[in-house]
C-alpha positions in Angstrom: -14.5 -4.7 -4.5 -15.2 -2.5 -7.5 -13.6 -2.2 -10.2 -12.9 -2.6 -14.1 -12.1 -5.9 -15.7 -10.1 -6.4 -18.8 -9.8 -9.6 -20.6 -5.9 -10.4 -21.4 -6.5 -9.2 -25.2 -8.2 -5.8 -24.1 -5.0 -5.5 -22.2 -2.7 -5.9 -25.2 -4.8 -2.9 -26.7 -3.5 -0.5 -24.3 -0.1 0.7 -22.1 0.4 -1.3 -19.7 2.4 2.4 -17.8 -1.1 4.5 -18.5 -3.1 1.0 -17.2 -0.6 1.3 -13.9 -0.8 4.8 -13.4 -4.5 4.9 -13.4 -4.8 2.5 -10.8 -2.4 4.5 -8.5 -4.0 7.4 -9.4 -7.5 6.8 -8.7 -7.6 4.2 -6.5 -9.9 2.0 -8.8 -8.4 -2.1 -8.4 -8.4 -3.6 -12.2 -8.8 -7.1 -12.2 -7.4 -9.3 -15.5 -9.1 -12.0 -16.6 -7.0 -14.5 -18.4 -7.6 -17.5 -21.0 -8.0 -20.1 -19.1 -10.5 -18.3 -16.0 -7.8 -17.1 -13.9 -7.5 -13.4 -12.6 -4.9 -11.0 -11.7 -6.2 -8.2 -8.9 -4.1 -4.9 -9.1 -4.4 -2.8 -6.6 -2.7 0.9 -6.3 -1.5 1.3 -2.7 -2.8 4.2 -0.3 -0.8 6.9 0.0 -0.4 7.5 4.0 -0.9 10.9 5.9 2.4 12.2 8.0 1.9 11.2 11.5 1.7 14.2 13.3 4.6 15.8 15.4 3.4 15.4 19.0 5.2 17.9 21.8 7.1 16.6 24.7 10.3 15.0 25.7 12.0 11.4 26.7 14.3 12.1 29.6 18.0 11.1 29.5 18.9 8.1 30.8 15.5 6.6 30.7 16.3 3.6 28.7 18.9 3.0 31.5 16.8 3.7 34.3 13.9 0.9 32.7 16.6 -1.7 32.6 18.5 -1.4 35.7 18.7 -4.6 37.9 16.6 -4.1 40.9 19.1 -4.6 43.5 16.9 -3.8 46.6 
């Protein structure tokens, strides 16, 4: 995964609300490295497309109709 990386001073240097927005904006994960070796991924998360409306109908009583007992 590509991305930029920023040491934990780096990070001071700048807003950590522009930092956040860019990732959600573009998409680009920003990894932070910290003192002692360990990172920190962030990640924006995809924005979905609408599922599309889909023509048609359920008929009435159909949830009733599935469940019945079978009495035959």
């Amino acid at each position: 995964m590509a991305g930029r990386t920023l040491s934990l001073e780096e990070l001071r240097n700048q807003p950590l609300d522009l930092l956040l927005e860019e990732v959600a904006e573009g998409g680009e994960p920003v990894t932070i490295r910290l003192p002692g070796g360990q990172e920190i991924l962030i990640i924006g998360k995809p924005r979905l497309k609408p599922l599309p409306l889909l023509e048609g109908s359920v008929p009435m009583g159909w949830k009733d109709a599935f469940y019945a007992p079978d009495l035959g």
